[in-house]
C-alpha positions as CSV (number, residue, x, y, z in Angstrom):
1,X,-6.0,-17.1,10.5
2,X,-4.2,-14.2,9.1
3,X,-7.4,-12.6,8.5
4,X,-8.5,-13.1,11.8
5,X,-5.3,-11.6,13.2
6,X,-5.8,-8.7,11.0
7,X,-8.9,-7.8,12.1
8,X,-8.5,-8.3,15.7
9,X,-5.5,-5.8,15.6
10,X,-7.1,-3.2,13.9
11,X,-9.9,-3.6,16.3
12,X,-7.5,-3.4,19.2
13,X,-5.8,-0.3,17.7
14,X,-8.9,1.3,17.4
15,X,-10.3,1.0,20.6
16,X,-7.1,2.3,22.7
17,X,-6.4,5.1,20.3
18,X,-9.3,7.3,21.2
19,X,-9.0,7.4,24.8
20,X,-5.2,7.5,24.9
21,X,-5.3,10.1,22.4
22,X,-7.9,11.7,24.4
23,X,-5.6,11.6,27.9
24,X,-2.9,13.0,26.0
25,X,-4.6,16.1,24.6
26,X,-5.9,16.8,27.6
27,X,-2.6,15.8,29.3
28,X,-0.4,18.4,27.2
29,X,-2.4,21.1,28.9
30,X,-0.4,20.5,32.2
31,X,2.9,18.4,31.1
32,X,6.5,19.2,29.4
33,X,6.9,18.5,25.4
34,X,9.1,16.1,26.0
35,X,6.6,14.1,28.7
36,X,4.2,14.6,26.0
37,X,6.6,12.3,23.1
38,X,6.9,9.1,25.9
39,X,3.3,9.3,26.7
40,X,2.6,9.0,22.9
41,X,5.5,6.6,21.9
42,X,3.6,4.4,25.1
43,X,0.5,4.1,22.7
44,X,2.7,3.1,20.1
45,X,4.6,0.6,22.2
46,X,1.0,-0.6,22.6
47,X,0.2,-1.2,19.0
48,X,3.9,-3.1,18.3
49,X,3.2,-5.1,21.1
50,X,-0.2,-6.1,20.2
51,X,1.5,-6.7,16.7
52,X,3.6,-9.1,18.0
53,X,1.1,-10.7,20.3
54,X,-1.6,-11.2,17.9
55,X,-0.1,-10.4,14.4
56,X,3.0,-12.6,15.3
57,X,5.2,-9.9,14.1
58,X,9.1,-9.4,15.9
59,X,11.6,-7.6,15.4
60,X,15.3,-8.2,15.1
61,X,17.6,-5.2,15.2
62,X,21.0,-5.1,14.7
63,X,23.7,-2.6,14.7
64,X,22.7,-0.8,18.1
65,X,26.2,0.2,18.7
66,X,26.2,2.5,15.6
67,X,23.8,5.0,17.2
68,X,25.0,8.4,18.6
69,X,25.9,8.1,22.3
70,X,25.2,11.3,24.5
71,X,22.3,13.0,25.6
72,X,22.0,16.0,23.4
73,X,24.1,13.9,20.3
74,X,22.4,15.1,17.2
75,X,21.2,12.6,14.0
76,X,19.3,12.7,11.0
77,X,17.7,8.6,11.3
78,X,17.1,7.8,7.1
79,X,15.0,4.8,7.2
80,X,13.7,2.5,4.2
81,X,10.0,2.5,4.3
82,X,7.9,-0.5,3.4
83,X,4.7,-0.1,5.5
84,X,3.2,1.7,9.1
85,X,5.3,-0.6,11.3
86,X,8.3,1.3,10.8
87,X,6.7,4.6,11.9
88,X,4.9,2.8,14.9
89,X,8.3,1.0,15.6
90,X,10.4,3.0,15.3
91,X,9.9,5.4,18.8
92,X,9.9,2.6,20.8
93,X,13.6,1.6,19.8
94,X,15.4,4.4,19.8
95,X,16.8,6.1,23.2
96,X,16.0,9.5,22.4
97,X,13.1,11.1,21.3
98,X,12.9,11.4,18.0
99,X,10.8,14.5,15.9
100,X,9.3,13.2,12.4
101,X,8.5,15.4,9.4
102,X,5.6,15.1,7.6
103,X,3.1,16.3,6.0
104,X,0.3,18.8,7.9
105,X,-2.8,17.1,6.6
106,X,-1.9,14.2,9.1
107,X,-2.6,16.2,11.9
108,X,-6.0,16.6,10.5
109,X,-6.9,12.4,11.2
110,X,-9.2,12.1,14.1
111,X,-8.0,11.3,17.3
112,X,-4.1,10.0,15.9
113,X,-3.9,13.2,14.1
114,X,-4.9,15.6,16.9
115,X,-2.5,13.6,19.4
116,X,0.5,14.3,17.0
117,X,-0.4,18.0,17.0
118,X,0.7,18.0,20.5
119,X,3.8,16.9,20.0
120,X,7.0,18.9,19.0
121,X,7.3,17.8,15.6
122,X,7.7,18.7,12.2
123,X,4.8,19.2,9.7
124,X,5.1,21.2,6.8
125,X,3.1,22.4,3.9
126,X,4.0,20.6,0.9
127,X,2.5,23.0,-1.6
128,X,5.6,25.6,0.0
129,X,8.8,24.0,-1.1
130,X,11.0,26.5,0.0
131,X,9.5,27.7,3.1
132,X,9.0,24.2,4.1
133,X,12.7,23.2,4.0
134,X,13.8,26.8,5.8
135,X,11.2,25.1,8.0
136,X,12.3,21.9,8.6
137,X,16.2,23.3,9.1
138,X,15.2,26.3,11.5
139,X,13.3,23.3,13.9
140,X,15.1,20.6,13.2
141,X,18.4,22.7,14.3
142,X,16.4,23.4,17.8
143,X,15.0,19.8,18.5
144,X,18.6,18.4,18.1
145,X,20.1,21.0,19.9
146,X,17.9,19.8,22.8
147,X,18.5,15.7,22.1
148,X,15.5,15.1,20.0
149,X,17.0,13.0,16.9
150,X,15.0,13.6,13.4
151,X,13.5,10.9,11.3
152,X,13.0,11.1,7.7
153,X,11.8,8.5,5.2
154,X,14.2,9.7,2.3
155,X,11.5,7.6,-0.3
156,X,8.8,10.0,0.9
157,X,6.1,7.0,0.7
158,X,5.6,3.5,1.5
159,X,7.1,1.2,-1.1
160,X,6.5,-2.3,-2.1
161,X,8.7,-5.2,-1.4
162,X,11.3,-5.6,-3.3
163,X,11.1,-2.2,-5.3
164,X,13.3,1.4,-4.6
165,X,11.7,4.6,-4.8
166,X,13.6,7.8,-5.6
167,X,15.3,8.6,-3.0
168,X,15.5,12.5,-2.0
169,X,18.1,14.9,-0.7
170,X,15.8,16.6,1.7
171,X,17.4,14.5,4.6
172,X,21.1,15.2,3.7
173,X,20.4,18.5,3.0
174,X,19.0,19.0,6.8
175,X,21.8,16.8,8.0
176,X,24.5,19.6,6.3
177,X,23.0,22.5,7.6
178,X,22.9,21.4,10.7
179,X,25.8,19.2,11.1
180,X,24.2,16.4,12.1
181,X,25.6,12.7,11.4
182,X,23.0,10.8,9.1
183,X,22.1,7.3,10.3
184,X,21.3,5.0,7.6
185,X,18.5,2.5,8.4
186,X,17.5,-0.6,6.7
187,X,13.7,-2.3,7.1
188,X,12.3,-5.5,5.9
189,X,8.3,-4.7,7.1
190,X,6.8,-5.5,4.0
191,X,7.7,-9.3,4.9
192,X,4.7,-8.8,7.3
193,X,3.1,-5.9,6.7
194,X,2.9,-5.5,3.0
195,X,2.1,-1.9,1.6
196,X,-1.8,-0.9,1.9
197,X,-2.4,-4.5,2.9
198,X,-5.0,-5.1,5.7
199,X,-3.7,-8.7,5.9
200,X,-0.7,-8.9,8.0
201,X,1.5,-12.2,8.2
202,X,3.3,-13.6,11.1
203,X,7.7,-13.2,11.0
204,X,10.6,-11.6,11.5
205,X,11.0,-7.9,10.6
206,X,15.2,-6.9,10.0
207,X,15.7,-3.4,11.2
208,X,19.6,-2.9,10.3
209,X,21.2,0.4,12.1
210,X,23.9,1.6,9.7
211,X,27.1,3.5,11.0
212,X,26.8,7.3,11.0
213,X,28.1,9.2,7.9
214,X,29.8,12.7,8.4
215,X,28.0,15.1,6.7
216,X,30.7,18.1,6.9
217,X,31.7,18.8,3.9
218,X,29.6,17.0,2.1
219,X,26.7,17.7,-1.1
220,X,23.2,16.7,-0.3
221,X,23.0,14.8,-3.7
222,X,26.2,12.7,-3.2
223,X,25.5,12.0,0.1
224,X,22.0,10.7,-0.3
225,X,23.9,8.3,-2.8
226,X,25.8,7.1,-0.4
227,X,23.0,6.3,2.2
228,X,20.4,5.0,-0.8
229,X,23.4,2.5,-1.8
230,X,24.0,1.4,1.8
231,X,20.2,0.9,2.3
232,X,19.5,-0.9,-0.9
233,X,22.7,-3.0,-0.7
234,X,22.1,-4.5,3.1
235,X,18.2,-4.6,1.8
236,X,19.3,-7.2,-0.6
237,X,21.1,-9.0,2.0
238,X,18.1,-8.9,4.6
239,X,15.9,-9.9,2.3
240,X,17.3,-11.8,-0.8
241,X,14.0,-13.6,-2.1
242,X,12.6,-10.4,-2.6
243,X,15.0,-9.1,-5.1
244,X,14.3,-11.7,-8.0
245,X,14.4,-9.5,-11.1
246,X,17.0,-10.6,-14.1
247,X,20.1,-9.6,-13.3
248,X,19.2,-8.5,-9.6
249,X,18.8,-5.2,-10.6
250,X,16.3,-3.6,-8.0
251,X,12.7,-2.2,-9.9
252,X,12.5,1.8,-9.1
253,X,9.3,3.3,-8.1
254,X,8.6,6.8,-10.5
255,X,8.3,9.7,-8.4
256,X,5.4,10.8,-6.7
């Protein structure tokens, strides 16, 4: 049945991305940036939906009340990432629009890829550090100034159930230069939606909304400690069975 499930989603996916991607390209001819975000987060309300209708897959979020209140309050969203639900998730949750960064060869994936060009996000060239981040701060700066939140996945890739990547300081660093509060986010998708795995399983997916750290004053390095440790700490708690190792020490994924 899993299988089943699996391939029906992916079938559904498929077939509603082109034309919707199709109305929205043509649609950001004629219609605000900001117009542009809903119409696309209402595709990806689309594929959660379906998750949950055919995959069997819910959510349960807690900690709403730690999230910024205000209409142009500014955030820098950390979130633990385990699989694709996050980043399909994730827009439809949160009250403001929210700007991701990510790589520019993304934009390059039929259909998905040329929707997301539309939109005012953030893609950067990874092979440019430097100009990249001066990138990421200059934009990220405007879209919060205007109530657009940014989202970054501090492990820079998907990682498997019960491991920890290496978290970096991009994320901190952005939230000091611009003065943003960092929110902390904890994710159990890989309960469901395991890492590169077509079959998906029916459950519960824990997304756990941290309080907002200050970042004045603070040094990217030791503040990206303090959001892996919340992250990894209320990951163990969300999800104890997967952190079986002796001595419950949590297995780190090498660098990319």
């Amino acid at each position: 049945m899993p299988l089943i499930r699996s391939i029906l989603h992916i079938l559904w996916m498929a077939l509603t991305v082109i034309p919707w991607a199709i109305f929205v390209i043509i649609a950001s001819i004629f219609v605000s940036s900001t117009t542009m975000y809903w119409m696309c987060a209402g595709w990806l309300r689309l594929a959660v939906s379906s998750g949950t209708v055919i995959l069997g897959i819910k959510n349960r979020v807690t900690g709403w009340e730690n999230l910024p209140t205000g209409k142009t309050s500014a955030a820098v969203l950390l979130v633990k990432h385990q699989s694709t639900w996050e980043t399909f998730c994730m827009p439809t949750l949160m009250p403001h629009p929210l700007a991701y960064v990510f790589k520019k060869e993304l934009l390059y994936v039929p259909f998905f890829g040329w929707a997301m060009a539309r939109m005012d996000m953030i893609h950067i060239d990874r092979s440019q550090r430097a100009q990249a981040f001066n990138k990421v701060v200059a934009q990220g700066k405007r879209l919060m100034s205007q109530g657009t939140w940014v989202i970054m996945f501090p492990e820079g890739t998907r990682i498997p159930r019960g491991q920890k990547g290496v978290y970096k300081s991009g994320g901190t660093r952005l939230a000091i230069e611009t003065g943003a509060p960092v929110i902390p986010i904890a994710v159990t998708s890989a309960k469901c939606w395991p890492r590169k795995a077509f079959i998906k399983r029916p459950g519960v997916v824990d997304i756990s909304i941290g309080k907002p750290i200050d970042s004045t004053g603070r040094k990217p390095d030791e503040l990206m400690r303090e959001v892996e440790a919340w992250i990894e700490a209320e990951m163990h708690r969300l999800d104890p069975e997967a952190y079986t190792t002796v001595g419950g020490a949590v297995p780190t994924v090498p660098a990319a």
